[in-house]
LUMSEDREN-521664 format. One line per field, with one value per residue (C-alpha): residue number from 1; residue in three letters; x, y, z. Coordinates in nm, 3 decimals, padded with zeros to 5 digits. Layout:
<sites>
pos: c(NUM ...)
code: c(Ala ...)
x: c(X ...)
y: c(Y ...)
z: c(Z ...)
</sites>
This chain:
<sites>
pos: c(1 2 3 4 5 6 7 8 9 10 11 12 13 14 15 16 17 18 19 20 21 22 23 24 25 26 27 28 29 30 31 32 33 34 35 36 37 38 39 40 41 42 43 44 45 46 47 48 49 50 51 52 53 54 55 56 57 58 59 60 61 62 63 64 65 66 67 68 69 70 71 72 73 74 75 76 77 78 79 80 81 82 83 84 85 86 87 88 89 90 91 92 93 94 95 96 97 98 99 100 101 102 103 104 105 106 107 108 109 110 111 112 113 114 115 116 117 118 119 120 121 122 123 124 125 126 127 128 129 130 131 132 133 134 135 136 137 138 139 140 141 142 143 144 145 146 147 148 149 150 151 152 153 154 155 156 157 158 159 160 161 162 163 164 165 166 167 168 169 170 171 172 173 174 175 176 177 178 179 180 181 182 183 184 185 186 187 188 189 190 191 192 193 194 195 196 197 198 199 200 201 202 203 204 205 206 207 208 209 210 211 212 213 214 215 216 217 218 219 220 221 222 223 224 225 226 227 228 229 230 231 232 233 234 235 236 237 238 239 240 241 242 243 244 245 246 247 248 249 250 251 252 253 254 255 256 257 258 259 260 261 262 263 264 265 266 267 268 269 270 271 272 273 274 275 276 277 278 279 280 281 282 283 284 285 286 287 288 289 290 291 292 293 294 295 296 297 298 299 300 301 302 303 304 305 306 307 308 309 310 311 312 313 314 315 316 317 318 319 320 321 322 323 324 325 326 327 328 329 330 331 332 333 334 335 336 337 338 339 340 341 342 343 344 345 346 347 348 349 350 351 352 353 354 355 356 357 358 359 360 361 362 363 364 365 366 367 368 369 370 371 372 373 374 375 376 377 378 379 380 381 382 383 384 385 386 387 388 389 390 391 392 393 394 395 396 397 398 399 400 401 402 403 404 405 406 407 408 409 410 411 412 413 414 415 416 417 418 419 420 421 422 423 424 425 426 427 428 429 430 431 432 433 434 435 436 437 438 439 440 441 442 443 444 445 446 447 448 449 450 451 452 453 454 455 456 457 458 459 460 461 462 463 464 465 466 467 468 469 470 471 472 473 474 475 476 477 478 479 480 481 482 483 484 485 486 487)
code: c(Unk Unk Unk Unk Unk Unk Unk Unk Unk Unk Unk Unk Unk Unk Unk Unk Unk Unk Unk Unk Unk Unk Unk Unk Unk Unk Unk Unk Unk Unk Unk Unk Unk Unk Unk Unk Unk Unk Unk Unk Unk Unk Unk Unk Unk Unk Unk Unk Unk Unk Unk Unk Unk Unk Unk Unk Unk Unk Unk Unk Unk Unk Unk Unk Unk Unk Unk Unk Unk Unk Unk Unk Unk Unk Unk Unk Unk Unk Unk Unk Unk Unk Unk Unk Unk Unk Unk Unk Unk Unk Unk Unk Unk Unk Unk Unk Unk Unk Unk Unk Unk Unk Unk Unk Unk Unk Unk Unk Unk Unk Unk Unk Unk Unk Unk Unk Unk Unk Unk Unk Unk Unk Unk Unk Unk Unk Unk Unk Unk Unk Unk Unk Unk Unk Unk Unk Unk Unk Unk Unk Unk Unk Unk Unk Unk Unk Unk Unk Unk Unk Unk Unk Unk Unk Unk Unk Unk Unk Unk Unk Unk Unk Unk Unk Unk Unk Unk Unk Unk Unk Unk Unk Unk Unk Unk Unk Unk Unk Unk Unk Unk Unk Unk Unk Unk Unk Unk Unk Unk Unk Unk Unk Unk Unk Unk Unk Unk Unk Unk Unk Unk Unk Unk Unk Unk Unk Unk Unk Unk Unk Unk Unk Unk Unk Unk Unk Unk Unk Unk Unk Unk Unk Unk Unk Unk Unk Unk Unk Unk Unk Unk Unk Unk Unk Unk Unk Unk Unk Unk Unk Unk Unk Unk Unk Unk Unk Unk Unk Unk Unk Unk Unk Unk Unk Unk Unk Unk Unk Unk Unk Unk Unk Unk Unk Unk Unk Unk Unk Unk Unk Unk Unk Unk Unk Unk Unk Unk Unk Unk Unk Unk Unk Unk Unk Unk Unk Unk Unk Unk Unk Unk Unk Unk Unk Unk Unk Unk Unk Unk Unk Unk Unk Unk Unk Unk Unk Unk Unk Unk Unk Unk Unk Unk Unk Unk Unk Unk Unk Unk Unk Unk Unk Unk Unk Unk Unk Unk Unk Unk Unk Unk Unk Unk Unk Unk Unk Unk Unk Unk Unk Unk Unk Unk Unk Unk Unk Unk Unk Unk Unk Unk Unk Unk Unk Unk Unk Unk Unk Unk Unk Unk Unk Unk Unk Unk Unk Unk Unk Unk Unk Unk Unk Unk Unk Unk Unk Unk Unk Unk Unk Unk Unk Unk Unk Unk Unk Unk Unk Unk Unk Unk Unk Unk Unk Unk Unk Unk Unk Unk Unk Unk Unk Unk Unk Unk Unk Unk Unk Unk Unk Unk Unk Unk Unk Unk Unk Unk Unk Unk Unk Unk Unk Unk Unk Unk Unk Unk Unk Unk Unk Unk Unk Unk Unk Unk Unk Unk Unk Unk Unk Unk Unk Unk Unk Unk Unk Unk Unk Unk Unk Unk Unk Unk Unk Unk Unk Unk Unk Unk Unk Unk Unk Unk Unk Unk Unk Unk Unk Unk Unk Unk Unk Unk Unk Unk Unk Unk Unk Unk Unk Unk Unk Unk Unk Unk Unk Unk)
x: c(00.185 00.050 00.212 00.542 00.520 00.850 00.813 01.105 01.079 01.234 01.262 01.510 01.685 01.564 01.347 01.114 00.865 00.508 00.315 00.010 -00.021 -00.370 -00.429 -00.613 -00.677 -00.419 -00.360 -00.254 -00.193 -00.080 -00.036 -00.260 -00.302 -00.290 -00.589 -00.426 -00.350 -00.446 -00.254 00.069 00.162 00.450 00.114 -00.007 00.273 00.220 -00.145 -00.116 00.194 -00.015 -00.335 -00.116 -00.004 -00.348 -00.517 -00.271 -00.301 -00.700 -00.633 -00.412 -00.765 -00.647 -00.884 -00.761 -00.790 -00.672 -00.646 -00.598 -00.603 -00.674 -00.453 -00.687 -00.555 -00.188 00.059 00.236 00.465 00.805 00.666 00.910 00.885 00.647 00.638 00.493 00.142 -00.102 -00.114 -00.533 -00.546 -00.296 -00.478 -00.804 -00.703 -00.574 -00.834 -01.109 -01.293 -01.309 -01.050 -01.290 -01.419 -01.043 -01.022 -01.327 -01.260 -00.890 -01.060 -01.318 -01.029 -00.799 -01.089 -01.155 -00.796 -00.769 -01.049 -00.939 -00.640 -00.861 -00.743 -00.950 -01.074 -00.969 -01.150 -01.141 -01.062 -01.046 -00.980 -00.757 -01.044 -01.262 -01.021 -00.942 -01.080 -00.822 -00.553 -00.627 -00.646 -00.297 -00.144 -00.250 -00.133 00.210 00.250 00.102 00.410 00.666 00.758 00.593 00.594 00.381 00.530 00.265 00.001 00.187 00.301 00.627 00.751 01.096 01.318 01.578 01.480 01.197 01.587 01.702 01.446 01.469 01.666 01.467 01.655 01.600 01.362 01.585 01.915 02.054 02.243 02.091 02.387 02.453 02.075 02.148 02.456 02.315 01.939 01.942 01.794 01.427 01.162 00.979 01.289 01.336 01.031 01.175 01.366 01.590 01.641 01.480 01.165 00.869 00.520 00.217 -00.053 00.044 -00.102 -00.272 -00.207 -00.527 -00.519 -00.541 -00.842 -00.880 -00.850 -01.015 -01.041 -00.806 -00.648 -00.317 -00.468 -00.655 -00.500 -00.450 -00.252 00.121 00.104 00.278 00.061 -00.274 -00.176 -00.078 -00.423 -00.645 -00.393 -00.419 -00.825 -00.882 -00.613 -00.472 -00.191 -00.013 -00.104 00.099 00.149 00.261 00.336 00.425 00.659 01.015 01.036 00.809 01.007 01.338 01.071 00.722 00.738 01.002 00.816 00.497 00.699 00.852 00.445 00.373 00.632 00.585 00.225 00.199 00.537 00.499 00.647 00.299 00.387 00.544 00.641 00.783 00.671 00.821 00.735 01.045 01.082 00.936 01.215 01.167 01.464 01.696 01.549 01.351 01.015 00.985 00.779 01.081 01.260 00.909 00.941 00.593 00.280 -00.055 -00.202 -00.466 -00.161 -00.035 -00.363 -00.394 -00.046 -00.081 00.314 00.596 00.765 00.497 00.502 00.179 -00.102 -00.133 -00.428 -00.495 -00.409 -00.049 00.061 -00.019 00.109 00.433 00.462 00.413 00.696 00.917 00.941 00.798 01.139 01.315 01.311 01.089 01.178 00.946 01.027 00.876 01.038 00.974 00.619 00.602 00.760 00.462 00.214 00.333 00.375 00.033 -00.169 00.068 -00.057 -00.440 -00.378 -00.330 -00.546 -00.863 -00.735 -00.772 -01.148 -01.154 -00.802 -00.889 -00.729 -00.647 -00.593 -00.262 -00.097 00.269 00.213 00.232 00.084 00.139 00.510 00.429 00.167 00.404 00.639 00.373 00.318 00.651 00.746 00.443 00.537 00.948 00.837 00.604 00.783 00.553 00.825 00.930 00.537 00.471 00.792 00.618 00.295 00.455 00.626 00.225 00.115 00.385 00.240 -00.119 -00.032 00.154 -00.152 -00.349 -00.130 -00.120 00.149 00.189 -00.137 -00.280 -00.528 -00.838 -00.695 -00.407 -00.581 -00.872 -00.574 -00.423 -00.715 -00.782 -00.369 -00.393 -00.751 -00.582 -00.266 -00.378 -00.676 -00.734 -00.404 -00.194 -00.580 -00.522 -00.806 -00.848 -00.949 -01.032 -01.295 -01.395 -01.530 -01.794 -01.513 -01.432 -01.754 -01.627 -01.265 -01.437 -01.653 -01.335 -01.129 -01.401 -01.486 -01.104 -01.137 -01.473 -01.238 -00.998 -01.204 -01.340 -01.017 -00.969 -00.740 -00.816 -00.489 -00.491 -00.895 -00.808 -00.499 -00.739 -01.008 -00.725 -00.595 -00.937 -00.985 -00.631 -00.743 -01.110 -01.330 -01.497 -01.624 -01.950 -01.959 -02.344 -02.524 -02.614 -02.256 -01.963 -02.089 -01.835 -01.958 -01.712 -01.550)
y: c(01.750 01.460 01.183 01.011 00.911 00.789 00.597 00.458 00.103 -00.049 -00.392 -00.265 -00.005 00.305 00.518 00.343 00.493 00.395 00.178 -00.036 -00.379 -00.284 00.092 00.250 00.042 00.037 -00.220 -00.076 -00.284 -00.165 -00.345 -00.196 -00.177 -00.450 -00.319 -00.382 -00.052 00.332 00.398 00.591 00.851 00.680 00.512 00.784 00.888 00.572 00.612 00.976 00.900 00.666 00.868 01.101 00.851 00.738 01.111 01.152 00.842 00.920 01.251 01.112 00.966 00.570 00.372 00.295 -00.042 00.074 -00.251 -00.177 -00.478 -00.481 -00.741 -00.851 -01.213 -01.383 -01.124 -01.207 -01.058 -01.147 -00.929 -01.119 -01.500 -01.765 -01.743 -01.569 -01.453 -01.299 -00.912 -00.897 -01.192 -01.081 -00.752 -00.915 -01.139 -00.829 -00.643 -00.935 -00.871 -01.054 -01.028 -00.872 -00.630 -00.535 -00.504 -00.321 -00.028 -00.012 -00.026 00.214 00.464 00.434 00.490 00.815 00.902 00.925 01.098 01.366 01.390 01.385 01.033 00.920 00.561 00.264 00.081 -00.221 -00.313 -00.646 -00.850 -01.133 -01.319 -01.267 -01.448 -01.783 -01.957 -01.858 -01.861 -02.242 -02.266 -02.072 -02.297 -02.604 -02.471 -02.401 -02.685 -02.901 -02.713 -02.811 -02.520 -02.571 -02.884 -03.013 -03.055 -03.153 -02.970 -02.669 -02.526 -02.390 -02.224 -02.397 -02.078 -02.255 -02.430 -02.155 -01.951 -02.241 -02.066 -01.735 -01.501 -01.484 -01.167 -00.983 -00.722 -00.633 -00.684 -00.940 -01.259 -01.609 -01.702 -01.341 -01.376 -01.745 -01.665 -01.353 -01.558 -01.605 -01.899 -01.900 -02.074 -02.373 -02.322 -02.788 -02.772 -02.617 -02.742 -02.413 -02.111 -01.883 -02.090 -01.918 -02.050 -02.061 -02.192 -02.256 -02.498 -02.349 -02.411 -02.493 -02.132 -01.962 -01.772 -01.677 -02.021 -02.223 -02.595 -02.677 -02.993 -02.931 -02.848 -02.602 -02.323 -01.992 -01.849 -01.663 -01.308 -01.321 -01.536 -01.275 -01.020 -01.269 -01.417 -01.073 -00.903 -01.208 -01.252 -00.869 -00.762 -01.153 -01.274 -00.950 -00.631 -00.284 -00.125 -00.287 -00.065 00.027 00.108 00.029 -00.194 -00.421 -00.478 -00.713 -00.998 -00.927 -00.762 -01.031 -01.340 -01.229 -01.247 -01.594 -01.694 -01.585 -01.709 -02.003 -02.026 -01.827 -01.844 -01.439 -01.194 -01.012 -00.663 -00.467 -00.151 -00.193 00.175 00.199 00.485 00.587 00.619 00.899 01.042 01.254 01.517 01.268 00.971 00.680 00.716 00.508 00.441 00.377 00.718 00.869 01.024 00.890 01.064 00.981 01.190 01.286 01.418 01.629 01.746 01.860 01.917 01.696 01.562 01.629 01.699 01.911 02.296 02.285 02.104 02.140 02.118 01.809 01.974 02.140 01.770 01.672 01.941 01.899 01.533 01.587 01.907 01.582 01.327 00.989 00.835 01.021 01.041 01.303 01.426 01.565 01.858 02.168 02.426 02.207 02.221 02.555 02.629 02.365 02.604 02.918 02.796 02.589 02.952 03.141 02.879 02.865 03.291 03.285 03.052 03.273 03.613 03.418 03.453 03.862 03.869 04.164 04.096 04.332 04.315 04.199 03.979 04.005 03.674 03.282 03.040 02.761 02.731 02.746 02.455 02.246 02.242 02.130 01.819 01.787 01.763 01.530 01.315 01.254 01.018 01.187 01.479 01.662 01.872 02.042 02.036 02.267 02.470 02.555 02.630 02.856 03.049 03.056 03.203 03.478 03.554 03.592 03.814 04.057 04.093 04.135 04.426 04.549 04.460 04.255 04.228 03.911 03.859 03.619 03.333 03.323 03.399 03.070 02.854 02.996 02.920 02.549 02.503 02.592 02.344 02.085 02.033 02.183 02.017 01.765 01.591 01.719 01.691 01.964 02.141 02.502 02.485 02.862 02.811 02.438 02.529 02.244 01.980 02.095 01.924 01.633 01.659 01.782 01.478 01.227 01.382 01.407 01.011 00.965 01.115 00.898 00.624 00.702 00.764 00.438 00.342 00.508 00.689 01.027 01.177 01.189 01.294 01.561 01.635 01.657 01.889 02.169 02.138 02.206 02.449 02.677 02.665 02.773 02.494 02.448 02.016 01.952 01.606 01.501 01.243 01.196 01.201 01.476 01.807 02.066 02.450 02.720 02.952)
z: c(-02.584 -02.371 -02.522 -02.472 -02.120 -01.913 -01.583 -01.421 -01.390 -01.068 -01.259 -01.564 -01.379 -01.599 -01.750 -02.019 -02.249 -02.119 -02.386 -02.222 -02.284 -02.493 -02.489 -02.441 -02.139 -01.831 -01.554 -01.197 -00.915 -00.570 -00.266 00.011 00.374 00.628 00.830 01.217 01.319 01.219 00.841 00.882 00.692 00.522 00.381 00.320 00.100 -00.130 -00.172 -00.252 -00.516 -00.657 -00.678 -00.875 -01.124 -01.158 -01.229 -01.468 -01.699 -01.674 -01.746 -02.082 -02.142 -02.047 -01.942 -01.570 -01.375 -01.048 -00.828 -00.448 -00.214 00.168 00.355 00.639 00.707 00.653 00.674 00.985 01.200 01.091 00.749 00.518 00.730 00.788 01.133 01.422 01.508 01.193 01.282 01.288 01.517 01.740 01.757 01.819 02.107 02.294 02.243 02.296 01.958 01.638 01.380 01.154 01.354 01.363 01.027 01.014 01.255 01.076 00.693 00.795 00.931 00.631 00.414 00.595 00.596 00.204 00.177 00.395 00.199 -00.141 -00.274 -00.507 -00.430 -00.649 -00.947 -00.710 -00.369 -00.338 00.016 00.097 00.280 -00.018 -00.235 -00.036 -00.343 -00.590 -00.350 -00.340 -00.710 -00.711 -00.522 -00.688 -00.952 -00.881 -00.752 -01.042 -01.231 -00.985 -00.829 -00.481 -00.192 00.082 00.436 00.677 00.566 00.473 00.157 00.010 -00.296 -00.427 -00.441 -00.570 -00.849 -00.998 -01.019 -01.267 -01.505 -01.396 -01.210 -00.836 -00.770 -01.078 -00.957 -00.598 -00.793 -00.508 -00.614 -00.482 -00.333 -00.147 -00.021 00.047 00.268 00.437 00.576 00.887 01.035 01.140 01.341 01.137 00.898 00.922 00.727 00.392 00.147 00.116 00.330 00.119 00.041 00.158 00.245 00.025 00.290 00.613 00.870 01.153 01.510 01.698 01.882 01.531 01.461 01.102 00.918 00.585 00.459 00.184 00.005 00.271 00.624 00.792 00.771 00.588 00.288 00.268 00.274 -00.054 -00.221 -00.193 -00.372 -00.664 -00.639 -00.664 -00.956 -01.134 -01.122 -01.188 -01.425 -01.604 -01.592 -01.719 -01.667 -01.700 -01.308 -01.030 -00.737 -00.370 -00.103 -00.208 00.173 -00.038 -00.313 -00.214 -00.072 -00.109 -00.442 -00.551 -00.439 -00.669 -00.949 -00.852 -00.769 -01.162 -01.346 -01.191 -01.294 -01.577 -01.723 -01.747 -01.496 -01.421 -01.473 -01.706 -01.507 -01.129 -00.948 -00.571 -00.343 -00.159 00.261 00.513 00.772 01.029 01.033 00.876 01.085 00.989 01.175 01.447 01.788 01.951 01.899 01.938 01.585 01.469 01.438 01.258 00.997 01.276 01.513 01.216 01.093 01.574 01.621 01.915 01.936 02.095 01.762 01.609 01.632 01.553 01.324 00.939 00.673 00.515 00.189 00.327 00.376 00.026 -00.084 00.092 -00.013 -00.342 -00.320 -00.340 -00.623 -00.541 -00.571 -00.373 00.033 00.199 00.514 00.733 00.941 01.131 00.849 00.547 00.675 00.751 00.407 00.230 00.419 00.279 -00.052 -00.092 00.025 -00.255 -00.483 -00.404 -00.372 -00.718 -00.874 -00.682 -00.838 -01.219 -01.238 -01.150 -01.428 -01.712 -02.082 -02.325 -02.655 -02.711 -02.468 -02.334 -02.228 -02.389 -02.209 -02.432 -02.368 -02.006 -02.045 -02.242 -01.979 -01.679 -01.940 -01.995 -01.575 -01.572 -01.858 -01.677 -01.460 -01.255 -01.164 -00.930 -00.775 -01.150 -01.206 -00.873 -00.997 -01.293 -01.106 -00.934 -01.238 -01.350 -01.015 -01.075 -01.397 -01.271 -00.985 -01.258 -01.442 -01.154 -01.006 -01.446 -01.481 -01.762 -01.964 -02.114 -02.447 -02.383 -02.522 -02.293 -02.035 -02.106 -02.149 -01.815 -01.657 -01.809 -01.690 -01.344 -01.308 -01.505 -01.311 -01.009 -00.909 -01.166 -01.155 -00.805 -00.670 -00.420 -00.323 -00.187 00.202 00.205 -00.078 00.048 00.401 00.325 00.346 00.775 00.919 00.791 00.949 01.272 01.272 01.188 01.484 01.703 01.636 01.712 02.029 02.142 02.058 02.299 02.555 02.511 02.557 02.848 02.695 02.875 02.823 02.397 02.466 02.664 02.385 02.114 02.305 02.411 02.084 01.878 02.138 02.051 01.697 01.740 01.801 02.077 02.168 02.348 02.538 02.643 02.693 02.300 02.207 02.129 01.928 01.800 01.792 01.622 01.916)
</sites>
């Protein structure tokens, strides 16, 4: 019933049966935040997909390594280039602090974000700063193989001739010379060999704040090259999960698997998992149509676009009403519609416990069961998975209105079901029953809002206030701080 996993993987094409490298242990590695600004919720949406795919392969009793990194140095602006400023130290001059206390404040607020949205934390969370060491080994490495070259001080990978022993675009499905005829020309692009050669460790300009010694220069290591580095020294050289966002795949994702090969002579991960793209009523969210909200905004209602907030748990359950694959698209009725079904769902599942059996049953839950495992086991699907959920909350509020009656048996194994795949695997939890879990939103929006007003940012202060205020709370500035008192 719980074997025979599928997972479509982005790197064949298809769906594949899922068989770890050495079960009953399981590699996972996903690329995480770069901590330089408040997590999005098209982040959000990865992290929770993947905190799905990990409760279920504990719940099929693997033994998960669930690798998470934090990008706080090297990813720079261009996102896919070598150029332009680092992201953390470009925050940090404009705000007069230290990188790392950027990366701080942002690590300590995506931290708090998952946890509001109950994602379960990974095995390891390894930094980019922390690993400086084995980037340098990695790159020494490569380049002992003949795969990389120096240019005054800097660093780059030979695009061109790693594809003479493997194809670089076999994970986006682009032809070298299609991606070779479509690159447009960039700054510091007289330094590289070929247009599509990327950097390793760049040199860093005197002005640059987050730097290291190495055998090349001063400087500081590709974006690329990090995430290569920490899978590597936590999960080997191959492992059985490597996952994201699908904008990562065509260079980051790509140039990780040009990094290994190179090294290793092994693509690093068996399975390719990519999260698809958030919209906003058929748009791509974006600052500049003023279509983007953070999860805070959604949870108030605070936006322009909002007809009002939504529970932490509504917007996991709405995310995961949609398969991981596909688009989501975030609207005011699809919300509305998450709300109403996520309170049917949590209805049911607190009638079960009060549920009376008789002696015969006109009910078999097995079937029912099968077919949860079944959604679970294609790929992931969450959206068939809720379907069937739903077919189960029927069925308990039949017997609870008599009629349909139910024997003991079915009703234990209803029961294990609906705590299985509802809060064990979807990890939703019921915000009726788990009033103990709202000091501890209070106290995250009510930190948000001392942050703004630190900012001087009176206007999204005053926002959140009236806003706590329309749904029942009342806020309590003094001189010790900001208390909250139910109205």
């Amino acid at each position: 019933m719980k074997q025979n996993l599928f997972v479509y993987n982005t790197l064949t094409r298809k769906k594949e049966e899922f068989i770890p490298l050495n079960a009953p242990h399981v590699g996972m590695y996903v690329c995480g935040p770069t901590v330089y600004s408040d997590v999005h919720l098209g982040n959000c949406r990865t992290y929770i997909s993947f905190d799905l795919i990990f409760r279920y392969l504990t719940h099929l009793e693997y033994k998960v390594r669930y690798v998470r990194n934090i990008t706080d140095a090297g990813h720079l602006e261009g996102d896919g280039g070598d150029q332009g400023e680092d992201k953390i130290s470009k925050k940090a001059k404009i705000a007069q602090l230290e990188p790392m206390e950027i990366v701080q404040k942002y690590t300590v607020g995506f931290h708090e974000v998952l946890q509001i949205f109950n994602v379960l934390p990974p095995s390891i969370e390894p930094t980019a700063t922390g690993h400086i060491i084995e980037q340098i080994e990695l790159v020494k490495e490569i380049l002992a193989k003949g795969f990389a070259y120096e240019v005054n001080g800097s660093v780059y990978f030979d695009v061109e001739k790693y594809n003479r022993i493997q194809d670089y675009g076999i994970l986006s499905g682009r032809n070298l010379e299609d991606m070779l005829n479509n690159t447009r020309t960039l700054g510091g692009q007289e330094e590289k060999r070929g247009k599509l050669d990327f950097a390793l460790w760049i040199k860093a300009k005197p002005e640059h704040l987050m730097k290291w010694p190495s055998p090349w220069s001063v400087g500081f290591p590709g974006w690329h090259l990090e995430c290569s580095a920490m899978s590597h020294k936590y999960l080997g050289e191959q492992f059985d999960i490597h996952g994201g966002g699908i904008d990562l795949m065509p260079t980051h994702h790509s140039n990780e698997i040009a990094q290994n090969v190179a090294c290793c002579g092994k693509n690093p991960a068996t399975y390719w998992i990519h999260t698809n793209m958030l919209t906003v009523n058929g748009q791509k969210m974006s600052k500049s149509l003023g279509n983007s909200f953070l999860p805070h905004e959604l949870f108030t209602g605070e936006h322009s676009i909002l007809n009002k907030g939504y529970s932490p748990m509504t917007v996991r359950f709405f995310m995961l009403q949609a398969h991981y694959r596909s688009t989501l698209d975030f609207g005011n009725e699809a919300m509305e519609a998450s709300e109403k079904g996520f309170k049917r769902l949590m209805t049911a599942v607190s009638l079960i416990e009060n549920l009376k059996t008789s002696a015969t049953t006109e009910v078999e839950i097995e079937p029912l069961m099968q077919r949860c495992y079944a959604a679970m086991n294609d790929d992931f699907n969450s959206p068939v998975l809720i379907a069937e959920l739903f077919e189960a909350a029927r069925i308990i509020n039949s017997i609870n209105d008599s009629k349909l009656n139910i024997d003991l048996t079915n009703l234990q194994l209803l029961k294990n079901m609906m705590n299985i795949f509802v809060f064990d695997i979807l990890g939703l939890k019921d915000e009726q029953a788990a009033n103990n879990d709202l000091p501890q939103i209070l106290n995250f929006i009510v930190t948000l809002r001392s942050k703004a007003k630190s900012n001087h940012d009176y206007a999204t202060s005053d926002q959140i206030r009236d806003g706590l205020q329309k749904i029942g709370f009342q806020l309590n500035d003094s001189k010790d701080g900001t208390s909250w008192s139910k109205i």
